[in-house]
N, C-alpha and C positions, 0 to 999 in steps of 0.2 A: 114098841116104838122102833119101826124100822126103816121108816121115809119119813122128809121134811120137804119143806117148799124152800126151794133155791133161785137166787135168778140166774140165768145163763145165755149164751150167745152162742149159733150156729158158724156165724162168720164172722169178720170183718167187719166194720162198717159205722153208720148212723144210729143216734139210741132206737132205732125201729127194728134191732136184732134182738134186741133185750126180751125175754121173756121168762116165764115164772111156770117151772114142771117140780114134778117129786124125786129126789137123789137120796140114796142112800146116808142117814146121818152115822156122821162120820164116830170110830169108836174110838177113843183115846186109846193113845201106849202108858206106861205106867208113870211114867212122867210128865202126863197132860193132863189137863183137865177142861170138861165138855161145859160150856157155858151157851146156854137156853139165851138166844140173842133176844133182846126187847128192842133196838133199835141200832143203826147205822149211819152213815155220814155219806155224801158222795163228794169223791176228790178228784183234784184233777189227772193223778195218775191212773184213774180206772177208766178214765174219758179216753187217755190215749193207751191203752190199754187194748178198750174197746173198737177204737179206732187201727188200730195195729200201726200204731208206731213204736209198738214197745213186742216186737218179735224177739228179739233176741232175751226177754225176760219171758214172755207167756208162751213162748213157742207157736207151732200152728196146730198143735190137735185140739178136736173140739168135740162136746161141747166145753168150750171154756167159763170163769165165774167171775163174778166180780163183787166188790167188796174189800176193802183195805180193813176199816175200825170198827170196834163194836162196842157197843154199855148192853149188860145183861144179867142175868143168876146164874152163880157156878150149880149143873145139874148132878154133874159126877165127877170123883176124884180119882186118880189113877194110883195103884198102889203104893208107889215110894213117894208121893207130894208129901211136903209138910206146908202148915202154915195158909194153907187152904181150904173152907172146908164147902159142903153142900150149902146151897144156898145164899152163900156169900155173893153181894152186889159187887159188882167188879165191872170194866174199861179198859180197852188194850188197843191194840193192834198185829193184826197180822205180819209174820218174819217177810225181810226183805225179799223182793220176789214171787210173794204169796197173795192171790187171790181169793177171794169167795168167806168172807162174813158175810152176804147180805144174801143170808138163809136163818132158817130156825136154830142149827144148832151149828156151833166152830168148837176142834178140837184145838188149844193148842198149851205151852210149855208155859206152866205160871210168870215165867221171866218177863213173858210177853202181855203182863197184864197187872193190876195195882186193884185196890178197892176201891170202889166208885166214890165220890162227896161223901158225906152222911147228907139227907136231906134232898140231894140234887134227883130231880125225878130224872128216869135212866134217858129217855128219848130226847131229854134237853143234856143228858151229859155226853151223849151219842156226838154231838154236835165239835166234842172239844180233845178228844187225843189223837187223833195226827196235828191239827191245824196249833193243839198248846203247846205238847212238846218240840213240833217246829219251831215255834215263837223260843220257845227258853232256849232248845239248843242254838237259835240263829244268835241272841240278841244278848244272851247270859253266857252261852260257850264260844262261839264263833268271835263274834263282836267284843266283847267284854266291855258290854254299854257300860260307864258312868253315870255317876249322880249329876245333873249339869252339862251331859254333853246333848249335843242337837243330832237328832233321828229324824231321818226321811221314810215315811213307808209307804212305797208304792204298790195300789190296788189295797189299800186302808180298809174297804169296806166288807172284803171278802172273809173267807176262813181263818188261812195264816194271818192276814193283815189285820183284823178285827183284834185275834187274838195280842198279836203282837204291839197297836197300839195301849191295850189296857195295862200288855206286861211295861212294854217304854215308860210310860206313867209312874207305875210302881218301881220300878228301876230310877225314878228321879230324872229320868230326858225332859229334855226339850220335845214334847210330839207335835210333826208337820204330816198330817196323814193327806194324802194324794187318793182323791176318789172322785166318782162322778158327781155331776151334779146335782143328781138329783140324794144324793146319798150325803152328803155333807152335812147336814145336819146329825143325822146316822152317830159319825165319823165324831163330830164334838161331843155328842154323847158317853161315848165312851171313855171320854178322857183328853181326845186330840186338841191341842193349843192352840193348833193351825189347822183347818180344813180346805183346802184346796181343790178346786175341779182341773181332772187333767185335760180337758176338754180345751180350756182357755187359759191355764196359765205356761208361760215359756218359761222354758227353764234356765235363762239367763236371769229370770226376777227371780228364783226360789231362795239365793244367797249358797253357802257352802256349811257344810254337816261333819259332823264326827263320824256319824254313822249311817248307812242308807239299805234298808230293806228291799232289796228287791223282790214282789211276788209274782209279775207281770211276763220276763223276760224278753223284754224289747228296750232296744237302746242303749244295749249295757256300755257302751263307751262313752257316751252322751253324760250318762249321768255319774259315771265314776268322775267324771271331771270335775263335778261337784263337790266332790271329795275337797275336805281342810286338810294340811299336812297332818300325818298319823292316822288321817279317817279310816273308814274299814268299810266295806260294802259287802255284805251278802246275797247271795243271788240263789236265790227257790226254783226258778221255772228256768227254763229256757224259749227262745222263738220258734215254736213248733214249725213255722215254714219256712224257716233256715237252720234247720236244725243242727245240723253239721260246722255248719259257721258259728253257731254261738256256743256250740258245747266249745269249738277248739278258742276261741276270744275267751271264755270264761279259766278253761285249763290253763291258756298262757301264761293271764293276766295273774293265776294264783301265783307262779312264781316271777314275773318280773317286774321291776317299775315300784315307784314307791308306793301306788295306792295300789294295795289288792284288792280280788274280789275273791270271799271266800264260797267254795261253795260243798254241797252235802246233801249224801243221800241219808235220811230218814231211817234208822233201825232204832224205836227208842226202845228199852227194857223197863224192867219194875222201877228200879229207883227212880229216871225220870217221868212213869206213870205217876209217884209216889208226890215227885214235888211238884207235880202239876196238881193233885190232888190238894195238897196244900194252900198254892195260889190261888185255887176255887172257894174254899173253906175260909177263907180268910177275906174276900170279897175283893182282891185285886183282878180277878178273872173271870169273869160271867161269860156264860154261853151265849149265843147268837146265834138264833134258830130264821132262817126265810122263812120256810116253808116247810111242814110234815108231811109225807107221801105216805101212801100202800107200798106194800110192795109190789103188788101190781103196776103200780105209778112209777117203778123204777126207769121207764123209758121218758115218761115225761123230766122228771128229777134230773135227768142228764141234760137232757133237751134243755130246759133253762138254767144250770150253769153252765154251757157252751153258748147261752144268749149271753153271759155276761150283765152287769148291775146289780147281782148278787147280794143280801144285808146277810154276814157269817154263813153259815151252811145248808143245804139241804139237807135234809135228815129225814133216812128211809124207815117209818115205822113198822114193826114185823110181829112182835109176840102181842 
């Protein structure tokens, strides 16, 4: 076993750089362990990524990889792991900065991985550690939603937002999920009290929230107004064609004014693998699969979640 199938990109650009060659699998240090991928997610970080708005994380030499999360079988242990063994069903994500799960094999540091559901087949669990642990860190750490308060989540229907509507529920909110039209249904399914198209409703009629998810990153001033006194707004994305402007609106607003907006980058470790594993286990959290690709198809797979209308994830199936 000395090459796997990897996806990787020569340049810059559109998902039509994407391509699928043989790389070296990688060999663990004594404190990692090699897990035999079965499946992937695609997010929106690899999108811009892909697109090279995120230089200053991937640099420019290439070929470069992509892939943030993965559900798979631990193949090999490295000599000092405890607590991990062969074979074990497991779910993680790659350290901050890091590309390239969305190959046969990822090396990395148990911290960064937890044991899959019991039960949960891997390429629908594939679907749920970036987009879960975001949902708990935004809405359980960030937010510290109550039982009884009102949650707005915008872009409801997608990854984090999917997610995040079923954990608001379980948390005891009020859920008003904001999604398309044609997905509102979708969006009550899961839990949401209010399903709303953002197409046609103003956000003068939506009233004011405790709490407001941002997954979209447009209008972040618009909707902090929305904000009840004490509310909390979290914000996931930013406006990729203003980029500059809303990273520095988002940075101010954390410290001035009485309604902040919090916001955060994504490093989760085991323990939050652990209680997302939980939340699944216990039926507050189900996955939300669009679509299963090849990985061949990891160009198409970009391609429509850059169309947008997304129901939860695309999920790159591989082993």
């Amino acid at each position: 076993m000395n090459d796997m199938r990897a996806a990787l990109y020569d340049s810059f650009g559109s998902p039509e750089v994407l391509y699928v060659s043989k790389v070296p699998v990688p060999a663990p240090e004594h404190d990692e362990v090699l897990v035999r991928v079965h499946a992937v997610s695609v997010n929106g970080a690899e999108l811009h990524g892909r697109a090279g708005r995120m230089r200053p994380v991937t640099g420019r030499r290439f070929p470069q990889r992509t892939g943030l999360d993965f559900a798979g079988e631990v193949n090999a242990v490295g000599a000092t792991v405890t607590g991990v063994r062969e074979g074990d069903r497991v779910w993680g994500i790659l350290p901050r900065g890091r590309f390239g799960s969305a190959a046969e094999y990822v090396a990395v540091h148990p911290r960064q991985l937890s044991p899959a559901p019991a039960g949960l087949p891997l390429v629908q669990a594939a679907s749920l550690p970036a987009t879960g642990t975001t949902a708990i860190t935004a809405l359980r750490g960030k937010a510290r939603l109550k039982p009884g308060e009102r949650l707005l989540v915008r872009g409801a229907s997608g990854g984090a937002g999917s997610a995040a509507v079923q954990l608001g529920k379980a948390l005891g909110a009020h859920v008003t999920a904001l999604a398309g039209p044609r997905n509102l249904d979708f969006v009550r399914d899961l839990g949401a009290d209010e399903a709303l198209s953002y197409t046609t409703t103003r956000l003068s009629d939506l009233g004011t929230f405790d709490v407001i998810l941002d997954t979209v990153g447009t209008l972040h001033s618009a909707y902090r107004k929305l904000l009840a006194p004490g509310g909390r707004m979290v914000a996931i994305a930013f406006d990729t064609e203003n980029f500059l402007l809303s990273l520095s609106y988002i940075l101010a607003s954390t410290l001035h004014g009485p309604r902040r907006v919090r916001f955060f980058s994504g490093n989760p470790r085991h323990e939050l693998f652990a209680e997302l594993t939980r939340y699944v286990e216990t039926g507050a959290i189900r996955p939300t699969v669009d679509t299963v690709h090849p990985l061949a198809g990891i160009g198409a797979a970009h391609r429509a979640l850059e169309a947008g209308g997304v129901r939860g994830k695309h999920v790159i199936q591989i082993a």
